[in-house]
KOLRONU-560454 format. One record per residue: x, z, y of N, C-alpha, C in turn. Coordinates in Angstrom, 2 decimals. Last residue first. Example, Ala and Ser with C-alpha at 12.3 -4.5 7.8 and 13.67 -1.06 7.14 Angstrom:
BEGIN
    n.c1    n.c3    n.c2   ca.c1   ca.c3   ca.c2    c.c1    c.c3    c.c2
   12.85    7.08   -2.25   13.67    7.14   -1.06   12.90    7.87    0.03
   13.19    7.80   -5.69   12.30    7.80   -4.50   13.20    7.80   -3.30
***
This chain:
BEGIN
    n.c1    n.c3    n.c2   ca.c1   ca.c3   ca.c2    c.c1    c.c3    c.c2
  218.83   53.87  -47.80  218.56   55.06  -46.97  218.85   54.68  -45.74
  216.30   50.99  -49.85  217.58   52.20  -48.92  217.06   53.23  -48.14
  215.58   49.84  -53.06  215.39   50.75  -52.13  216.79   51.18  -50.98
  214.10   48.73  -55.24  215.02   48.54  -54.70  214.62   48.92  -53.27
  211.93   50.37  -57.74  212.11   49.94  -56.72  213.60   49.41  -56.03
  211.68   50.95  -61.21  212.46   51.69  -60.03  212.62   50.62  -58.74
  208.55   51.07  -62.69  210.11   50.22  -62.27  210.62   50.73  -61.18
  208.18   54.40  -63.22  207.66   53.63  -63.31  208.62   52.01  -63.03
  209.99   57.08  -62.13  209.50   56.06  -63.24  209.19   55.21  -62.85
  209.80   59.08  -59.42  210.65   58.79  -60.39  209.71   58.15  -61.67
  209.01   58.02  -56.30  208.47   58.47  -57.51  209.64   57.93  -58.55
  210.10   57.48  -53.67  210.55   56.33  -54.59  210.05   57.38  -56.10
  209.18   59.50  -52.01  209.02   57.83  -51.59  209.26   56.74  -52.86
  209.05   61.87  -53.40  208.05   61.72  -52.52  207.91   59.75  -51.88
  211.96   61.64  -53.47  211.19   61.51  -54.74  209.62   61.19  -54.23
  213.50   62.29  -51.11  213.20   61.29  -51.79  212.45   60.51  -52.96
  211.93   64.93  -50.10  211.46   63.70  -49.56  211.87   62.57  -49.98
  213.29   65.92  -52.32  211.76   66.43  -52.09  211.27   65.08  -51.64
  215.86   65.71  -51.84  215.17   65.46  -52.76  214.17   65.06  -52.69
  216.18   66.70  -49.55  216.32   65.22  -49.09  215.74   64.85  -50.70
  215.84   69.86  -49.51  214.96   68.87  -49.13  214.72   67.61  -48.95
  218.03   70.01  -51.63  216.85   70.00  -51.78  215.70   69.21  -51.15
  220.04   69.23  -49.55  219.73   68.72  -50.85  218.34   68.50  -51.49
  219.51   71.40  -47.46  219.53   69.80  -47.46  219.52   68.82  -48.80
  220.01   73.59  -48.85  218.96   73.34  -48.53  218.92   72.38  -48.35
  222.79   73.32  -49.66  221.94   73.72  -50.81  220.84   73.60  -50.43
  224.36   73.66  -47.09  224.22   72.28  -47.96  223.34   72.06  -49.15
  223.54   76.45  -46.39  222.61   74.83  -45.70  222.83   73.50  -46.42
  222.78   78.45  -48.93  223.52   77.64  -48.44  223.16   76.40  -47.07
  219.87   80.84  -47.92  220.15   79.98  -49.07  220.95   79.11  -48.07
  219.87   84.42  -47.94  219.86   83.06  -47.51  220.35   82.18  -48.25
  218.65   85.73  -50.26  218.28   85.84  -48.61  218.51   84.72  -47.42
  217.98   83.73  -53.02  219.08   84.06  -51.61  218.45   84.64  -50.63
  217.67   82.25  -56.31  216.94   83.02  -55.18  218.37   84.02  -54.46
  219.04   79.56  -57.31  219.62   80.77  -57.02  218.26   81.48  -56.12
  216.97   76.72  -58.11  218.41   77.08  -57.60  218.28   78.85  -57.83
  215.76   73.63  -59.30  216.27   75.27  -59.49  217.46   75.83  -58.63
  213.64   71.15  -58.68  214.40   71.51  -58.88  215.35   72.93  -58.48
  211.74   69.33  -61.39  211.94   70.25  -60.53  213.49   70.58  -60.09
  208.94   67.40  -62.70  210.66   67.52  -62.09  210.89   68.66  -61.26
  206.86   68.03  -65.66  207.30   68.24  -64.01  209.02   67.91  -63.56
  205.62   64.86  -67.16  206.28   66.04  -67.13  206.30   66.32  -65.33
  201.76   64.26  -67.86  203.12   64.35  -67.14  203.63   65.09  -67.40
  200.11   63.96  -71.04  200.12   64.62  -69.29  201.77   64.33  -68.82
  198.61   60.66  -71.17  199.62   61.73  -71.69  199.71   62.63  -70.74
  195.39   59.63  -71.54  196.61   59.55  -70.90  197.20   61.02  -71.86
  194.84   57.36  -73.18  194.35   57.94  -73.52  195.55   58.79  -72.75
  194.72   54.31  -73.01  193.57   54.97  -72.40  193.52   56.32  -72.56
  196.91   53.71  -74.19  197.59   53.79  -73.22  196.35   54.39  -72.09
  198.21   52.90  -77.14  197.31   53.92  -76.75  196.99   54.34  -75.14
  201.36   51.86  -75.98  199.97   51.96  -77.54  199.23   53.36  -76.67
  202.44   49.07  -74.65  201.95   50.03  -74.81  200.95   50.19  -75.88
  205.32   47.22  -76.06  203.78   47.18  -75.44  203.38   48.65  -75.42
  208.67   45.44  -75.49  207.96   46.97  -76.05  206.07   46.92  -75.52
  209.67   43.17  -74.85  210.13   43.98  -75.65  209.77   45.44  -76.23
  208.19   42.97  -72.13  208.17   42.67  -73.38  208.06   43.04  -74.40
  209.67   43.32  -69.74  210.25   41.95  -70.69  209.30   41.93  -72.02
  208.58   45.58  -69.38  208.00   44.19  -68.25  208.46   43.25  -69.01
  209.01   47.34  -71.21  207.46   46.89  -71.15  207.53   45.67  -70.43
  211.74   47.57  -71.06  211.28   46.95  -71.84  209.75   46.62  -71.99
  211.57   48.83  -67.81  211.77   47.50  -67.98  211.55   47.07  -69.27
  210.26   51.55  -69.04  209.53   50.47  -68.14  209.84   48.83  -68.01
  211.08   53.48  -69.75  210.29   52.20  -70.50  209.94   51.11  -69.89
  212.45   55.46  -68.18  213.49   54.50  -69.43  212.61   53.27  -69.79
  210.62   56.02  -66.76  211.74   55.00  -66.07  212.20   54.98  -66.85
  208.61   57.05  -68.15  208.36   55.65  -67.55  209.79   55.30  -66.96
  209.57   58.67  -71.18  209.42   58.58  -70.09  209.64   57.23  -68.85
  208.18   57.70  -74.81  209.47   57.43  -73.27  208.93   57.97  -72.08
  207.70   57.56  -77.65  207.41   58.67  -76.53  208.40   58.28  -75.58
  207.67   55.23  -80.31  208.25   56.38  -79.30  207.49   56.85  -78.27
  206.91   54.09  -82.92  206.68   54.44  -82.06  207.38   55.39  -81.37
  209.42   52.15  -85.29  208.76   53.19  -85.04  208.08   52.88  -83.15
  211.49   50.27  -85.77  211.43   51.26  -86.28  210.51   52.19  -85.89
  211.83   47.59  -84.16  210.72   48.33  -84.83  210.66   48.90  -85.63
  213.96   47.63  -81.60  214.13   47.37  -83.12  212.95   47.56  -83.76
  212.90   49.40  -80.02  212.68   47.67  -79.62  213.28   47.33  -80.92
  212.85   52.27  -80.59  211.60   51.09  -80.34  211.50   49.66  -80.38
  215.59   52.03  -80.56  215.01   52.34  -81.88  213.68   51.62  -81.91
  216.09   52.00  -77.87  216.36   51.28  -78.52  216.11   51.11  -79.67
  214.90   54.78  -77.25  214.51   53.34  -76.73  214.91   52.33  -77.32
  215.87   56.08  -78.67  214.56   56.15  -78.90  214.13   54.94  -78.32
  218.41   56.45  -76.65  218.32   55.42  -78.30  216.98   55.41  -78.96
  217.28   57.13  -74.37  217.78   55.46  -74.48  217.78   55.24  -75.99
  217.02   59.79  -74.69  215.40   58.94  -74.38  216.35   57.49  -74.75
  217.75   61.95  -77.39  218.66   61.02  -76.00  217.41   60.00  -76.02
  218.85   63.13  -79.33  218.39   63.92  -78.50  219.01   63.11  -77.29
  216.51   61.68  -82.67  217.49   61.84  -81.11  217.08   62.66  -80.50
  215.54   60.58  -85.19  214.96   61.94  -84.20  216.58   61.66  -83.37
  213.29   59.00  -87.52  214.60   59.26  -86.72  214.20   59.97  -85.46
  211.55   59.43  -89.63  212.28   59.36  -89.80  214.27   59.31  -88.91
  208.48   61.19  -88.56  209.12   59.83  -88.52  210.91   60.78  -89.09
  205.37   62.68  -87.69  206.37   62.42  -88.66  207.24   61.14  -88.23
  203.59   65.12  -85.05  204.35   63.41  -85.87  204.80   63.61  -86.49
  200.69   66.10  -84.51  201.66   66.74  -85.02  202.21   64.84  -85.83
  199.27   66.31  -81.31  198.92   65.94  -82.45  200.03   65.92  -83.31
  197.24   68.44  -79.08  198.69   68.33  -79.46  198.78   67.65  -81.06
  195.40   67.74  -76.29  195.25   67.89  -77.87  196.55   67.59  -78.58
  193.48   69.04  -73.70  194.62   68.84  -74.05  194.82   68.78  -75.38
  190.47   67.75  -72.59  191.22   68.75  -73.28  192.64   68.30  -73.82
  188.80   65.28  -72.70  189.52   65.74  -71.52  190.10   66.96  -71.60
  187.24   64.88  -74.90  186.19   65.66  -73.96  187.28   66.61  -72.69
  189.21   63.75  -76.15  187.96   63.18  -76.34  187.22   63.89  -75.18
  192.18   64.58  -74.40  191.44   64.54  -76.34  190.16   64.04  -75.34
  195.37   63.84  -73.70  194.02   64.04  -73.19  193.39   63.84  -74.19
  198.17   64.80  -76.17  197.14   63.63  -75.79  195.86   64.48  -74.77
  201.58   65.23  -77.26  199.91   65.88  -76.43  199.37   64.85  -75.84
  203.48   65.46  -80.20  203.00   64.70  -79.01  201.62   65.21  -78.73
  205.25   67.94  -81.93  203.75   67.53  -81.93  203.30   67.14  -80.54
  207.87   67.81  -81.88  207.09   67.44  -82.90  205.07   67.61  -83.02
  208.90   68.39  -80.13  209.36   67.49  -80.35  208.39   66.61  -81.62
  208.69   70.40  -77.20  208.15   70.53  -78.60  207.92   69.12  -79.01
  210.29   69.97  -75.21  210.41   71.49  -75.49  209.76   70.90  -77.08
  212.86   66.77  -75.67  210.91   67.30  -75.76  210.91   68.79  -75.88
  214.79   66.49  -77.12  214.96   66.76  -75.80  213.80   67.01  -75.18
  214.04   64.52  -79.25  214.53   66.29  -79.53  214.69   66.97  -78.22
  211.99   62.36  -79.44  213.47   62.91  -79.13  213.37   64.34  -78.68
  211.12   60.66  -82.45  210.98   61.97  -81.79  212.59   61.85  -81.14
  209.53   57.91  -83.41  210.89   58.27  -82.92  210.74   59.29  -82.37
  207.38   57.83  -86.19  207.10   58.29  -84.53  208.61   58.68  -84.92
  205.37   55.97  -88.21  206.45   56.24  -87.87  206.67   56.34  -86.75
  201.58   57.15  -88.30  202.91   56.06  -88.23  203.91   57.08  -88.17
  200.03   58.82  -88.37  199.74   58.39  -90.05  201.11   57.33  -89.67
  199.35   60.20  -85.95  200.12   60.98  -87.44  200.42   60.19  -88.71
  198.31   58.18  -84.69  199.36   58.38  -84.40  200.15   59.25  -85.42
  195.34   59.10  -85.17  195.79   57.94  -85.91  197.48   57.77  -85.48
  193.99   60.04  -83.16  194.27   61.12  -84.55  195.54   60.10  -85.33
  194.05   58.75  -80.81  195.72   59.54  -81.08  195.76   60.57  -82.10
  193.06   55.55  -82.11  192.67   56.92  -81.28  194.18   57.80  -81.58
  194.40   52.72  -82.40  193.29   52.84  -81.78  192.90   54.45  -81.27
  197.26   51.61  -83.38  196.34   53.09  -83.96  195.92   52.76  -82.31
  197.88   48.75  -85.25  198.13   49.48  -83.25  197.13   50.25  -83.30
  200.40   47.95  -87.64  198.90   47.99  -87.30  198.91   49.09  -86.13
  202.43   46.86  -88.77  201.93   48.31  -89.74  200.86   48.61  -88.09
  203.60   44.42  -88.17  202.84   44.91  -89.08  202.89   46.00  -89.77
  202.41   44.75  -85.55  202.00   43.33  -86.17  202.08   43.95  -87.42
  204.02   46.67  -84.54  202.65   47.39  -84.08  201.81   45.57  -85.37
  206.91   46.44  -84.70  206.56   46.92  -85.81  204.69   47.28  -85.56
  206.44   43.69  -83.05  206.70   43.79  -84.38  206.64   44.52  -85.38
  206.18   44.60  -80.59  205.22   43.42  -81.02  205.49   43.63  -82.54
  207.45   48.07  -80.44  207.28   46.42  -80.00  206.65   45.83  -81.21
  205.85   50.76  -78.87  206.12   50.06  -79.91  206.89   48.56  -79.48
  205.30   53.98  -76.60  205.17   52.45  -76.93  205.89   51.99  -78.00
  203.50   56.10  -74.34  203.41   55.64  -75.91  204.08   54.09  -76.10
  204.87   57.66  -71.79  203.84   57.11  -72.34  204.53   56.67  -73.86
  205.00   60.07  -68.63  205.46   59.50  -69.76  204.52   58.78  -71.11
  206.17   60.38  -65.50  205.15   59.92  -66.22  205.47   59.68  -68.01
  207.27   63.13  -63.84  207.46   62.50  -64.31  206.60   61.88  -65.75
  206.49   64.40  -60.55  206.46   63.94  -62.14  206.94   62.75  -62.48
  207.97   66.44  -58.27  207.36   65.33  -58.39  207.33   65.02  -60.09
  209.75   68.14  -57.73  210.16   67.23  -56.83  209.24   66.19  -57.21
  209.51   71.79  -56.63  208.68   70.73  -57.29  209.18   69.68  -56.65
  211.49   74.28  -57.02  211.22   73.64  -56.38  210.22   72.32  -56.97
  212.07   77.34  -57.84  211.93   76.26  -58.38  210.68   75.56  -57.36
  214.43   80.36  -57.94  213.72   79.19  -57.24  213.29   78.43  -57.50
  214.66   82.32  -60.93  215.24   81.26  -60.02  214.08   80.93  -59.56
  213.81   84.11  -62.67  213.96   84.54  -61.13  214.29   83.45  -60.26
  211.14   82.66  -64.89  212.22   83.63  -64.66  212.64   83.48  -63.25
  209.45   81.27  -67.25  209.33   81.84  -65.77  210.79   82.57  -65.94
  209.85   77.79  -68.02  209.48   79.04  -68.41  209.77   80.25  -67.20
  208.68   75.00  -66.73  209.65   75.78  -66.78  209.28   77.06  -67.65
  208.09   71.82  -68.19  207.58   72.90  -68.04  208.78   74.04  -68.38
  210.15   68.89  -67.58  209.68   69.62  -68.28  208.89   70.82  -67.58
  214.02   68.88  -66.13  212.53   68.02  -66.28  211.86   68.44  -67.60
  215.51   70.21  -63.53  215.56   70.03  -65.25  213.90   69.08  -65.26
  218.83   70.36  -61.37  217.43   69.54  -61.85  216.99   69.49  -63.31
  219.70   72.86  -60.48  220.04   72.12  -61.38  218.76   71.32  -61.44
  222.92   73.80  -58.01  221.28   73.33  -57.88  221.06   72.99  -59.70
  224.58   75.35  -58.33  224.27   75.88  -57.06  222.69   75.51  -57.34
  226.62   76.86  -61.01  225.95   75.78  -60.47  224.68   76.62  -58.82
  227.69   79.02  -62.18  228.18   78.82  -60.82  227.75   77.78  -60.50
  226.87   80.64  -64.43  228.21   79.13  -64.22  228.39   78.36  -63.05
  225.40   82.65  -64.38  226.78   82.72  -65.04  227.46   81.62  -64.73
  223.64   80.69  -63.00  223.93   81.33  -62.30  225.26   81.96  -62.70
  222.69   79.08  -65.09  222.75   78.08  -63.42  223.59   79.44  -62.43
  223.37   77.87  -67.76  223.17   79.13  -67.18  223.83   79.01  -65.52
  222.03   74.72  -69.17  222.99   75.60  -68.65  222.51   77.04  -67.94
  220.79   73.41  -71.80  220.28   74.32  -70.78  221.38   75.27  -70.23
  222.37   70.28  -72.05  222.46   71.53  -72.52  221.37   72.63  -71.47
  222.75   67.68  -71.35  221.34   68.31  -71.65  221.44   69.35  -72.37
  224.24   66.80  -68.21  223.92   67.36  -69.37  222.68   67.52  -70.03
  226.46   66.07  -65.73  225.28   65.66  -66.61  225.28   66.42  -67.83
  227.29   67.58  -63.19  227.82   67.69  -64.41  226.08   67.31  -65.31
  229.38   66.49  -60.41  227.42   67.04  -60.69  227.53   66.81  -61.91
  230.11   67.76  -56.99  230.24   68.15  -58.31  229.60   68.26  -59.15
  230.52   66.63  -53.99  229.47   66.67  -54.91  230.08   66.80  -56.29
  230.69   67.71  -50.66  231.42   67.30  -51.40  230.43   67.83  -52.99
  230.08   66.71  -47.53  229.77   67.47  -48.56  229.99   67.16  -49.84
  230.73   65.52  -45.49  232.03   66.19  -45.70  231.01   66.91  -46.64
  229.08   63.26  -45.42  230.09   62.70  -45.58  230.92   64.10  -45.62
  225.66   62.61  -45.38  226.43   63.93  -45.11  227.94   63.84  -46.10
  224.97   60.27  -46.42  224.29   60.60  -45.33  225.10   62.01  -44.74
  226.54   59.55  -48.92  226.49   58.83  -47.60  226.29   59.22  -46.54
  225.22   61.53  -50.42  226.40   61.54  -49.98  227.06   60.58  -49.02
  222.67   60.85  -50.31  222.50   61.66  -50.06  224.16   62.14  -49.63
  222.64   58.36  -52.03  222.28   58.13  -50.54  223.03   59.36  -49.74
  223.87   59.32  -54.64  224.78   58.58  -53.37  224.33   58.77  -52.10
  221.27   60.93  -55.18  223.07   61.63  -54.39  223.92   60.85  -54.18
  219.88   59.00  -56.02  219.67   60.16  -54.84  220.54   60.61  -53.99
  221.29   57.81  -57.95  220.86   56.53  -56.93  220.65   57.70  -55.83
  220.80   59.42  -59.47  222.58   59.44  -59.10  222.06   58.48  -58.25
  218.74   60.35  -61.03  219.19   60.79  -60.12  220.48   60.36  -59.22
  218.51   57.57  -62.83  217.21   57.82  -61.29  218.10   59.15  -60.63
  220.41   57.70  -64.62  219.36   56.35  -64.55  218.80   56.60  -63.45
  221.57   60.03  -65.16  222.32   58.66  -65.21  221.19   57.34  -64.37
  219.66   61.71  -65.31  220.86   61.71  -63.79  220.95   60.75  -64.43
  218.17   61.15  -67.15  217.77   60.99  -66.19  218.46   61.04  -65.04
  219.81   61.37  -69.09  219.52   60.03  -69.11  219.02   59.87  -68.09
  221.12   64.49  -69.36  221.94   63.20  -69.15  221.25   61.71  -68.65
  220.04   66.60  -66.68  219.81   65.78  -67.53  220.34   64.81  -67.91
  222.32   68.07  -64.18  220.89   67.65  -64.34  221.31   67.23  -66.11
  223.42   70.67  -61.51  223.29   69.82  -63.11  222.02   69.64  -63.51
  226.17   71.08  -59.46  224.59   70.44  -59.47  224.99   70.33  -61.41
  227.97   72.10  -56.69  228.04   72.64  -57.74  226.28   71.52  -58.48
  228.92   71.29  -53.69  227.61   71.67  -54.34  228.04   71.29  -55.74
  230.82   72.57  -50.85  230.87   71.67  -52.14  229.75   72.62  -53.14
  231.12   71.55  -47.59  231.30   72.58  -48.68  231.00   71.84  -50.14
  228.82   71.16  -44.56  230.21   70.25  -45.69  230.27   71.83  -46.68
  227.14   69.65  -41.57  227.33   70.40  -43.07  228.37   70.23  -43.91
  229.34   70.52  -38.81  228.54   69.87  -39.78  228.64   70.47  -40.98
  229.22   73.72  -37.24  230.04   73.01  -37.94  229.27   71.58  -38.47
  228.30   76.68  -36.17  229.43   75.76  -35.36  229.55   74.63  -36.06
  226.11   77.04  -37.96  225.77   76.98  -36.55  226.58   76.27  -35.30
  227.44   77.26  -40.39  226.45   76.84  -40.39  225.93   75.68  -39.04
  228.91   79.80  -39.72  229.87   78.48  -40.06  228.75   77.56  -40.09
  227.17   81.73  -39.73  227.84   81.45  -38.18  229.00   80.13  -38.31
  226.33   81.59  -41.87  225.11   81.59  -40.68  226.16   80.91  -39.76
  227.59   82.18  -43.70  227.26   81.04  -44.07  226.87   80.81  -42.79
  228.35   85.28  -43.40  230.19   83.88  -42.90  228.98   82.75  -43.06
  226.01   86.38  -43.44  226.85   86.30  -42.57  227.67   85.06  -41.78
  226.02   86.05  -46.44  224.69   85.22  -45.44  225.52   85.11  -44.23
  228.23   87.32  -47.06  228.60   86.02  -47.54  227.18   85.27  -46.45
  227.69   89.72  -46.18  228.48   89.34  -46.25  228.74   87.75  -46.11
  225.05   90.15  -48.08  224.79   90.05  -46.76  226.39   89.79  -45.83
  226.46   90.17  -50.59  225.64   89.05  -50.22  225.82   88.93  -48.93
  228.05   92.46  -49.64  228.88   91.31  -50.03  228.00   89.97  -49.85
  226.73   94.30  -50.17  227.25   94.20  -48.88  228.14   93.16  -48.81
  225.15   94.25  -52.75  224.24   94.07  -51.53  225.13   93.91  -50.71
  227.65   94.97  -54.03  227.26   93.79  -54.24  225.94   93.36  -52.90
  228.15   97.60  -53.05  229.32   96.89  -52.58  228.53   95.23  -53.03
  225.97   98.85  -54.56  225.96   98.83  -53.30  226.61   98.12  -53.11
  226.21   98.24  -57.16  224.80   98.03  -56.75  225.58   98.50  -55.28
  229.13   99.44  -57.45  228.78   97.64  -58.03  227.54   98.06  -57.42
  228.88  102.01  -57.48  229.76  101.43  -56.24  228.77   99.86  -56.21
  227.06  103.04  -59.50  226.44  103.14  -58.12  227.32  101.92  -57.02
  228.87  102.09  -61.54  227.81  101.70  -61.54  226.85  101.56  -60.03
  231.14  104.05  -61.18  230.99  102.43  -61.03  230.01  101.68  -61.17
  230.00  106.33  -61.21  230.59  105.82  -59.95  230.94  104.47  -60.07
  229.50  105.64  -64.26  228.42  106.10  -63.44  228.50  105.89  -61.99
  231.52  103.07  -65.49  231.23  104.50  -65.27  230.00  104.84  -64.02
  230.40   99.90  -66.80  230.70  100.75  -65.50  230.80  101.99  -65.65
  231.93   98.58  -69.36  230.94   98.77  -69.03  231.11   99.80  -67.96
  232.99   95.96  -72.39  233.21   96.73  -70.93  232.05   97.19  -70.33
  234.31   96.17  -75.39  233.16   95.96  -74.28  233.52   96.33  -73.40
  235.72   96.33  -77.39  234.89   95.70  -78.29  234.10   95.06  -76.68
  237.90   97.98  -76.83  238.41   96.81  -77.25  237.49   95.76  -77.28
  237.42   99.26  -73.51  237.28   99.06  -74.73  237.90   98.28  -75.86
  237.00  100.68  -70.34  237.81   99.59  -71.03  237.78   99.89  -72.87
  235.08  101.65  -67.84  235.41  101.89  -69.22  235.52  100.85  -70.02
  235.78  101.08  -64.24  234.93  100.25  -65.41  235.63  101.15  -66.62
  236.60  102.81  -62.45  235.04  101.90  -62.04  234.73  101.26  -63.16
  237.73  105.96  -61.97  237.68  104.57  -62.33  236.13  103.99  -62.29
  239.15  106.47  -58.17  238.30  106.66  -59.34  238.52  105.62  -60.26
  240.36  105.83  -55.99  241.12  106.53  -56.92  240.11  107.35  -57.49
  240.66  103.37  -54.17  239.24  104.02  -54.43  240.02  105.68  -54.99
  242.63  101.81  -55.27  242.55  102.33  -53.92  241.44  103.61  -53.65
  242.55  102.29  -58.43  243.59  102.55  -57.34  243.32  103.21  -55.79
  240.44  100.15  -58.51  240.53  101.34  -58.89  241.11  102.21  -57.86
  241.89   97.78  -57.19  240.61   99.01  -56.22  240.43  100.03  -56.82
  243.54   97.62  -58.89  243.81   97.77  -57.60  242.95   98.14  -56.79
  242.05   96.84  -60.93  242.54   97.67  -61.46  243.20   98.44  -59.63
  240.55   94.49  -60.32  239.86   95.37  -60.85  240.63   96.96  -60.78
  242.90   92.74  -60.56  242.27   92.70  -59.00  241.47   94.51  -59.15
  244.28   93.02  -63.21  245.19   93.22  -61.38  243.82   93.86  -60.57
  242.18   91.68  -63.88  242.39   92.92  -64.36  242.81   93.43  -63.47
  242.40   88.95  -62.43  241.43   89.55  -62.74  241.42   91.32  -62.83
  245.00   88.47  -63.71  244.83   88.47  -62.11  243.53   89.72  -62.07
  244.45   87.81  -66.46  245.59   88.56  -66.05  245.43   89.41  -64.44
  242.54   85.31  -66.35  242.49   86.76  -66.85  242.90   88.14  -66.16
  243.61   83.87  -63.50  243.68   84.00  -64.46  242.73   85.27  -64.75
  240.44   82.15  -61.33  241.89   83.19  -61.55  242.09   83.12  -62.95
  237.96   81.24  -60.90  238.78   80.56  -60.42  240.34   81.15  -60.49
  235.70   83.23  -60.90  235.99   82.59  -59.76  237.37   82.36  -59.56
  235.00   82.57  -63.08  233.78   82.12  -62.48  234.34   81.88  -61.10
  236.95   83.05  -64.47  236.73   81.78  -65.15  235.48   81.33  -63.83
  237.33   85.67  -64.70  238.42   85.10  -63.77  237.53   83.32  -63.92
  235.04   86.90  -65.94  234.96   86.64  -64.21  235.94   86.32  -63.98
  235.41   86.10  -68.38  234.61   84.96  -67.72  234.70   85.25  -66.21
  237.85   87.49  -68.84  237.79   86.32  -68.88  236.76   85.61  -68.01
  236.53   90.07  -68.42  237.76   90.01  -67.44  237.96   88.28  -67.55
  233.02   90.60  -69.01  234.83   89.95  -69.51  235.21   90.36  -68.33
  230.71   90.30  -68.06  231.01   91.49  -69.69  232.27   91.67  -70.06
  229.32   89.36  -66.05  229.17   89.14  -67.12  230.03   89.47  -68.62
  228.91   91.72  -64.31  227.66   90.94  -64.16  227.90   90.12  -65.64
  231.63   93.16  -63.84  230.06   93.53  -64.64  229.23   93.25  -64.94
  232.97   90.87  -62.87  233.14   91.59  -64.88  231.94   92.42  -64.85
  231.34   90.28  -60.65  231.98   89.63  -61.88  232.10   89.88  -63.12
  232.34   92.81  -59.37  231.07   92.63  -59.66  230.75   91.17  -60.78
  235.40   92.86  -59.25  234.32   93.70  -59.78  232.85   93.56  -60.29
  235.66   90.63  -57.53  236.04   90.51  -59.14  235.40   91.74  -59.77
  235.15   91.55  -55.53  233.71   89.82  -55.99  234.63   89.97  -57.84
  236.55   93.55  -54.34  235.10   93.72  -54.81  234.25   92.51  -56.06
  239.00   92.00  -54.27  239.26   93.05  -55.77  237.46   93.39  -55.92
  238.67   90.17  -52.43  238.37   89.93  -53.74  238.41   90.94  -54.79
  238.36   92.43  -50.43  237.23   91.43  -50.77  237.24   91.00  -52.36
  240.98   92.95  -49.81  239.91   93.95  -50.79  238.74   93.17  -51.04
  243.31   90.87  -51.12  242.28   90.81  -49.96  241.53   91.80  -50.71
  246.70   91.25  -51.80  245.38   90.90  -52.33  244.30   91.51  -51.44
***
């Protein structure tokens, strides 16, 4: 067993609390794990972690070792990236997670091109709308859409996302097309739960102020397509973001309400790891993002487009 790994398994169980999750992060049993932990003990011939039933947690020499041996391991790992970087095409394998409706519908048109264009990089991209833990789980990039809350990751801007008010012909005929966005409280509003705040839609107000107006309705998803589909049934007003709405606006099947009165955008962004150095396949991504979103804006009718 490579002393390397008995270090990356050390810093593992300290970083997240198990012998489970650091075999789970990098790819070992449990069992191994302990092995690995327990064999630098050994070599070292101190101990480095206090074993419990309930916890785990560093001894004081294990505390100092883990903050140094982890700085010499990054700069380690910048190292092997630089000089494999410099001889090689790009290739390795990107770890990614986005949004279910929006990877399904506008991101995955990105990362074909983007896997076309760099053929030994290999793409692992787990749709979701869970808020994953980008760093306990070993994702490299994650695209989220919305206002971030602050914390250490990187966050990249790839551009907005537009979002608007709409009904169809039927339920706006008869229960009537609210003229100001006080009047949006008094209908049936499809909330999708995938909104940070689901329940009170934000309008530009009267004097260009932001004005959060509080809905009621009877059906609530945590998915923009069945809100969409809920709309074109006339059950209600929804809240869509422009690339789910868009083709039922061009057929039709849905009109805009309120549509002078703008909504603010969401942000797209996208997150990674703060690095001394950051992967090259992890930068190319990014930046082919940047510059794809920059040409083909996410919403509105999605263009037919190549790379």
């Amino acid at each position: 067993m490579d002393r390397l790994d008995c270090d990356r398994m050390l810093v593992a169980v300290l970083e997240l609390g198990s012998f489970a999750a650091a075999a789970a992060r990098l790819g070992v049993s449990s069992g191994q794990a302990s092995k690995l932990v327990s064999k630098l003990e050994r070599q070292l011939g101190v101990q480095l972690i206090k074993r419990s039933t309930r916890a785990l947690s560093p001894t004081d020499v294990g505390h100092a070792y883990y903050e140094r041996v982890k700085a010499l391991l990054e700069a380690f790992d910048a190292l092997d990236a630089r000089v494999r970087e410099s001889a090689s095409t790009p290739s390795g394998r990107l770890k990614i997670s986005a949004p279910v409706t929006f990877g399904g519908a506008v991101l995955s048109r990105a990362l074909v091109a983007f896997a076309r264009r760099y053929p030994l990089i290999e793409l692992d991209v787990s749709f979701t709308d869970r808020l994953v833990s980008i760093v306990d789980e070993g994702f490299d990039i994650a695209v989220r859409v919305g206002n971030l809350s602050d914390s250490s990751l990187v966050a990249r801007r790839l551009g907005d996302i537009h979002v608007r008010l709409a009904a169809s012909p039927a339920y706006l005929q008869q229960y009537g097309t609210p003229q100001h966005w006080r009047a949006v409280s008094e209908h049936q509003c499809i909330t999708d739960t995938n909104f940070r705040d689901p329940w009170n839609w934000p309008f530009a107000g009267d004097n260009g102020e932001t004005v959060n107006v509080p809905v009621r309705g009877r059906l609530r998803f945590a998915n923009a397509e069945a809100c969409l589909q809920a709309a074109i049934a006339g059950l209600g007003i929804a809240r869509l973001p422009d690339f789910i709405a868009a083709p039922a606006l061009q057929r039709g099947d849905l009109v805009p309400v309120l549509a002078r009165y703008d909504v603010p955008p969401l942000g797209l962004f996208a997150l990674y790891p703060a690095a001394r150095h950051l992967a090259q396949r992890t930068r190319l991504l990014v930046d082919f993002l940047v510059d794809h979103f920059d040409r083909f804006p996410p919403g509105r009718s999605l263009p037919e487009w190549k790379e």
